[in-house]
KOLKOL-358204 format. One record per residue (C-alpha): z, y, x. Coordinates in nm, 2 decimals. Layout:
Z_Y_X
...
//
This chain:
0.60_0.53_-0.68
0.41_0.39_-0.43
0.07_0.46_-0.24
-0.14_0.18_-0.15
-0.33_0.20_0.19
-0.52_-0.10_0.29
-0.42_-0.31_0.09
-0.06_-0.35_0.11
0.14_-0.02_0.01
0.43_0.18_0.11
0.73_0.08_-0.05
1.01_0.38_-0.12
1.18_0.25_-0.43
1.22_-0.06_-0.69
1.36_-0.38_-0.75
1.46_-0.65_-0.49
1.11_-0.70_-0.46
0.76_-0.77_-0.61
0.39_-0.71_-0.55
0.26_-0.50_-0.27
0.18_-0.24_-0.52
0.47_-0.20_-0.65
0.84_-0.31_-0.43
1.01_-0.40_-0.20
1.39_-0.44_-0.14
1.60_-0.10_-0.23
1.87_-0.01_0.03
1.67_0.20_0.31
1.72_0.52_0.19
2.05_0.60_0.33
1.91_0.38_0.66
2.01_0.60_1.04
1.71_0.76_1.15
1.46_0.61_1.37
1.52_0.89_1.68
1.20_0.89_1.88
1.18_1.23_2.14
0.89_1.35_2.26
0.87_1.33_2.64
0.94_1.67_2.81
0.66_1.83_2.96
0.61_2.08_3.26
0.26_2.22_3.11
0.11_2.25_2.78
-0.09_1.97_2.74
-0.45_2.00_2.63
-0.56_1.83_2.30
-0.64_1.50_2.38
-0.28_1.43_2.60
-0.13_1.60_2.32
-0.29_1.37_2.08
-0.22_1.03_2.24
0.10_1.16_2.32
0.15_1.19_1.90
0.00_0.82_1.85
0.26_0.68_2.14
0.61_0.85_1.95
0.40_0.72_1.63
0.40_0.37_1.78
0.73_0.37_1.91
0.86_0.49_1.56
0.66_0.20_1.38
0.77_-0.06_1.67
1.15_0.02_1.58
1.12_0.04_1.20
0.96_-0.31_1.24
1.31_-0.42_1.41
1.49_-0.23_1.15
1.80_-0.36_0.94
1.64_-0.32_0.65
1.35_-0.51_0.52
1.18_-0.18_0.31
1.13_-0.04_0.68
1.02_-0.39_0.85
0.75_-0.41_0.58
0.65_-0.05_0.56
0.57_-0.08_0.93
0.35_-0.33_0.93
0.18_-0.21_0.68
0.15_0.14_0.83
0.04_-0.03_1.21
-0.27_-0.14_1.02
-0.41_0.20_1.19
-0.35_0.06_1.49
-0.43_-0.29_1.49
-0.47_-0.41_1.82
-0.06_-0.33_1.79
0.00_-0.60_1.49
-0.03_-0.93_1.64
0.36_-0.90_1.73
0.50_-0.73_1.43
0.32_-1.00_1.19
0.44_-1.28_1.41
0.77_-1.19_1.34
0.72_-1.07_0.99
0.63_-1.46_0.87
0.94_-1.58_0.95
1.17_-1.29_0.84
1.44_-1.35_0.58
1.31_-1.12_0.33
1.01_-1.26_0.11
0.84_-0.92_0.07
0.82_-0.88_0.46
0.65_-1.25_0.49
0.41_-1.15_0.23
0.32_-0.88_0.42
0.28_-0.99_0.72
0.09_-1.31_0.55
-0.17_-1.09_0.37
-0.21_-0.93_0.67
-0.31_-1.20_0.81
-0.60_-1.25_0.60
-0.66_-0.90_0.58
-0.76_-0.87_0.92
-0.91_-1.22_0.96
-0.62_-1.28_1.26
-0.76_-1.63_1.29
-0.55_-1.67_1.61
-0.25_-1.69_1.38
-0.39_-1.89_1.15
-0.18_-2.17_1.24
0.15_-2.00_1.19
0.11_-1.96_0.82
0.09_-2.37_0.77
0.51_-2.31_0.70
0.45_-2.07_0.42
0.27_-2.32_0.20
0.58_-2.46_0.13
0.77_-2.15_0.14
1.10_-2.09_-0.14
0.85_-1.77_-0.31
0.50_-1.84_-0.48
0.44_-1.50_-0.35
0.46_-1.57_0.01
0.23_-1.90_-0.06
-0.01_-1.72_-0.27
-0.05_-1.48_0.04
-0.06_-1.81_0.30
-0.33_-1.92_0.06
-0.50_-1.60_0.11
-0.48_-1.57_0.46
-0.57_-1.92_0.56
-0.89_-1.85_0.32
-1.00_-1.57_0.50
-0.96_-1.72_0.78
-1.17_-2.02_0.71
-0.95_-2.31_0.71
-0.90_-2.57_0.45
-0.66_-2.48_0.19
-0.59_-2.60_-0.15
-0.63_-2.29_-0.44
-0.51_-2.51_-0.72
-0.13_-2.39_-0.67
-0.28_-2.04_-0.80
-0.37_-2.15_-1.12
-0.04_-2.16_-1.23
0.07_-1.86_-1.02
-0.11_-1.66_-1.26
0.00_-1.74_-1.63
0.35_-1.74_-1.43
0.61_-1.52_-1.64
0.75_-1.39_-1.35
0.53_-1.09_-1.32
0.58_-1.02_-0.87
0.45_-1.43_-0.86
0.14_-1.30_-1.13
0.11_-1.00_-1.06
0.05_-1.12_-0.64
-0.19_-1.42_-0.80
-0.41_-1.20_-0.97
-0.39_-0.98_-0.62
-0.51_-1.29_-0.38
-0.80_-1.43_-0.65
-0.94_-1.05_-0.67
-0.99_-1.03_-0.32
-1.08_-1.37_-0.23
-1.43_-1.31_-0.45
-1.45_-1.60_-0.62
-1.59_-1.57_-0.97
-1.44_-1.93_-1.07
-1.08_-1.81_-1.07
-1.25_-1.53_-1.43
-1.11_-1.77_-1.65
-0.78_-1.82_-1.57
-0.75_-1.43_-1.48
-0.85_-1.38_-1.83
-0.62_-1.69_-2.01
-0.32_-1.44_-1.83
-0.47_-1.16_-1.95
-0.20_-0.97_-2.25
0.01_-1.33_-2.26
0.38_-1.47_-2.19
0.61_-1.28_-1.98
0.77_-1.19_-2.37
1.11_-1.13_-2.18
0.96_-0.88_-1.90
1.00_-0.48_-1.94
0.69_-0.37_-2.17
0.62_-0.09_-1.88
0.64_-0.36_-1.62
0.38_-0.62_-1.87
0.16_-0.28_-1.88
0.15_-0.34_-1.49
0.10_-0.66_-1.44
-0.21_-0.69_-1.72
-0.36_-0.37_-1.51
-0.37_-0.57_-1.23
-0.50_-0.82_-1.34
-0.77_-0.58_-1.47
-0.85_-0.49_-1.11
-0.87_-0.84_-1.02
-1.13_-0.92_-1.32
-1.35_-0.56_-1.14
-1.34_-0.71_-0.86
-1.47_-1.07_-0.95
-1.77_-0.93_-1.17
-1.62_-0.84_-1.49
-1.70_-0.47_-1.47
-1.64_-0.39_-1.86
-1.25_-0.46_-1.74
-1.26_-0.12_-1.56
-1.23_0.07_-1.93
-0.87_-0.06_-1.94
-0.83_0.05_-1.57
-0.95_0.43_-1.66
-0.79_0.43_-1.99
-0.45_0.42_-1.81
-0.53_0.75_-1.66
-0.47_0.94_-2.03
-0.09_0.74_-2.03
0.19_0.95_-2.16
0.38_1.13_-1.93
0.69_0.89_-1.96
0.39_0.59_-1.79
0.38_0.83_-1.53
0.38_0.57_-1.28
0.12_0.35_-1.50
-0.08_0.63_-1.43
-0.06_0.66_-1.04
-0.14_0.29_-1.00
-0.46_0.35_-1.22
-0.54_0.59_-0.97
-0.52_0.37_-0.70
-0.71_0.14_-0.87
-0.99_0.34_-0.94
-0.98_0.45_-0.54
-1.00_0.09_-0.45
-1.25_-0.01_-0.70
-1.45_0.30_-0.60
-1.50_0.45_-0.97
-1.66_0.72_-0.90
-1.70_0.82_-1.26
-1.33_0.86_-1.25
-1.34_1.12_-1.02
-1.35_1.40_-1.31
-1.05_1.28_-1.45
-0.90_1.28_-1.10
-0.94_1.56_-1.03
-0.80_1.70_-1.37
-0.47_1.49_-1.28
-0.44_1.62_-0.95
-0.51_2.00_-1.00
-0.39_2.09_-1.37
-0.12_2.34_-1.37
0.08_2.55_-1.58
0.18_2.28_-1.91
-0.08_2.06_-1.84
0.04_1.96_-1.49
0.10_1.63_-1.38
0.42_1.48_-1.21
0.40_1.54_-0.84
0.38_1.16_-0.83
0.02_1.15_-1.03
-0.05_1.46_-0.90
-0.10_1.28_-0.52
-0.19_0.97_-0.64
-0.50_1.15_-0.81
-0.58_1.33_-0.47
-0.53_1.00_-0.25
-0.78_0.82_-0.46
-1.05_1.09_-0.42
-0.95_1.09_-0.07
-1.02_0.76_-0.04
-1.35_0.79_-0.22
-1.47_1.10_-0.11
-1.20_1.23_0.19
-1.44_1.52_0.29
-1.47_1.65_-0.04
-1.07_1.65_-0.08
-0.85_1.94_0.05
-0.44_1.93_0.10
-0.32_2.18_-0.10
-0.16_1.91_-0.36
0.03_1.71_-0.09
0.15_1.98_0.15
0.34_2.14_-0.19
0.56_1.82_-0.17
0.63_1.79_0.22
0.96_1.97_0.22
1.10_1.78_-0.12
1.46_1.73_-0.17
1.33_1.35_-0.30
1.22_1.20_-0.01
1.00_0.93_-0.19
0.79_1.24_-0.25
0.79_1.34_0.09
0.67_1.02_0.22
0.38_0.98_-0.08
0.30_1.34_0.05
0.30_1.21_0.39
0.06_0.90_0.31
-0.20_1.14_0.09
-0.25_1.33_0.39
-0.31_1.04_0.61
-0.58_0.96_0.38
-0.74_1.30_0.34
-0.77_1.25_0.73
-0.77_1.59_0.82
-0.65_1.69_1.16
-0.49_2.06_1.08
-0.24_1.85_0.88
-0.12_1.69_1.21
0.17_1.95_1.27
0.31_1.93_0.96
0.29_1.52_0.98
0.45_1.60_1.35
0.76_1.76_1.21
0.77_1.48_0.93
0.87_1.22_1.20
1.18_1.36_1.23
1.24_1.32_0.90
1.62_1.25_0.81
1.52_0.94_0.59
1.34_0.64_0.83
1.09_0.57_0.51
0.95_0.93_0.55
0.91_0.86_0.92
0.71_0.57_0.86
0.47_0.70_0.62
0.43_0.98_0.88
0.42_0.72_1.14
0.14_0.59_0.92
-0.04_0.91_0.86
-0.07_1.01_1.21
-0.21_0.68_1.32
-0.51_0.72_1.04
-0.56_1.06_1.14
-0.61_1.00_1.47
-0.79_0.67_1.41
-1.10_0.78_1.17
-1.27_0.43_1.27
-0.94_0.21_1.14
-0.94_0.47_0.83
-1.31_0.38_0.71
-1.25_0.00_0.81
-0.97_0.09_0.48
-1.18_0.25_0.24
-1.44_-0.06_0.24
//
């Protein structure tokens, strides 16, 4: 399960890779930890050294995942530096030419994501890069940034029946805006891909739901919040809808939110639909969302719930959380670092938080 901040999510499990929503490469979880100390002081420090004192092991921690071994951490921490942008120009520069696709679509989408015009030029290579995915997200980024590129590669991208190279398609025409791309969003829409998992199909033709929302087609959003009422073995159909209705800012699926997120007894939720419920309010309404749901999943044995719980309480925002968060970067597994990494940087950085939630 993964928890999607920005725009590109946290990875902690899946295949070798495939769209920012879903995976990245497997492999990190038995990865050394990422030992950060905090500088010894002679006096207690008042709030405001204390606090920029927690952003700088935060940084250091995201600046050594981002040289990590393994490509799950190299792409987690660009995406969690996004709270901290005026620190991403290096890690992106290196991210486009890494050896692992999912890191140069990160770090491509990024790009365009934050309008990094001044790196515009770097992402030239990737047009012609070995992955559609890492040229649908050069496509992207050079768009944003307003220089000439040709769309017509994404046309094919998204009847592909390789669901990461679709699935990533349907992501870039979404957010690009423009209406044109309806048609061939909707000539994808429930077709091919007859060989792919039936779970991972479900996936895909939700995403490409969002990307219809987004481009206009509102009526699209009824598949989106039906998704919410999937059986329990879709749990993770289910968290993505969540995120979807965050992003899409559904606020008349806030009732069924909240009945995901705070059900107990043999109605309850999995703990991974359980946070993704409460991120999504928290990203539509973070002062109207309390951390009762994540904090009961801080000390997990899994630690891809520890680091979900780690990123819901980034996005609730609220500082009392910050101790907890504090002990979490020091995490035994580096992915729960990072997430914490991530979650301290968007607590203490409301501004970069709200820049998110637009």
């Amino acid at each position: 399960m993964v928890l999607h901040g920005a725009g590109c999510g946290m990875v902690t499990t899946g295949e070798p890779w495939s769209t920012k929503e879903l995976s990245t490469p497997v492999g990190a979880a038995n990865a050394a930890s990422l030992h950060v100390e905090f500088t010894t002081r002679t006096r207690s420090p008042d709030t405001r050294t204390s606090q920029e004192h927690l952003r700088d092991r935060a940084l250091q921690i995201l600046r050594q995942a981002a040289d990590a071994e393994y490509s799950l951490l190299r792409a987690n921490a660009i995406e969690a530096m996004q709270f901290a942008p005026e620190h991403l120009d290096p890690l992106v520069r290196r991210g486009l030419v890494d050896d692992n696709r999912g890191v140069r679509f990160v770090a491509a989408m990024t790009i365009g994501e934050y309008r990094m015009d001044s790196l515009a030029h770097l992402l030239e290579p990737l047009l012609h890069d070995e992955s559609e995915s890492v040229h649908a997200a050069a496509i992207y980024a050079l768009k944003r940034c307003a220089k000439t590129v040709d769309l017509t590669p994404l046309s094919s991208m998204i009847v592909s029946d390789d669901p990461e190279v679709r699935a990533n398609a349907a992501v870039v025409l979404g957010d690009l805006g423009n209406s044109t791309a309806v048609p061939v969003i909707r000539q994808a829409l429930g077709r091919g891909m007859e060989r792919v998992n039936a779970a991972k199909v479900k996936m895909v033709d939700l995403q490409l739901a969002e990307a219809l929302v987004k481009l206009g087609e509102v009526r699209q959003i009824e598949a989106i919040r039906a998704a919410l009422f999937a059986p329990a073995e879709e749990a993770e159909l289910t968290a993505l809808a969540c995120m979807m209705c965050a992003r899409l800012r559904d606020e008349r699926a806030v009732p069924n939110l909240i009945r995901l997120a705070r059900l107990t007894g043999q109605f309850q939720q999995p703990a991974e639909v359980r946070m993704a419920a409460t991120w999504a309010l928290a990203h539509i309404n973070p002062a109207g969302t309390t951390t009762e749901v994540p904090m009961e999943y801080v000390t997990s044995t899994q630690y891809q719930l520890r680091v979900q719980a780690a990123l819901t309480l980034g996005e609730i925002g609220d500082s009392a959380s910050l101790g907890v968060l504090t002990t979490m970067l020091a995490d035994g597994n580096p992915l729960v670092q990072v997430a914490a990494a991530s979650a301290v940087l968007q607590v203490l950085n409301p501004a970069a938080s709200r820049r998110n939630r637009l």
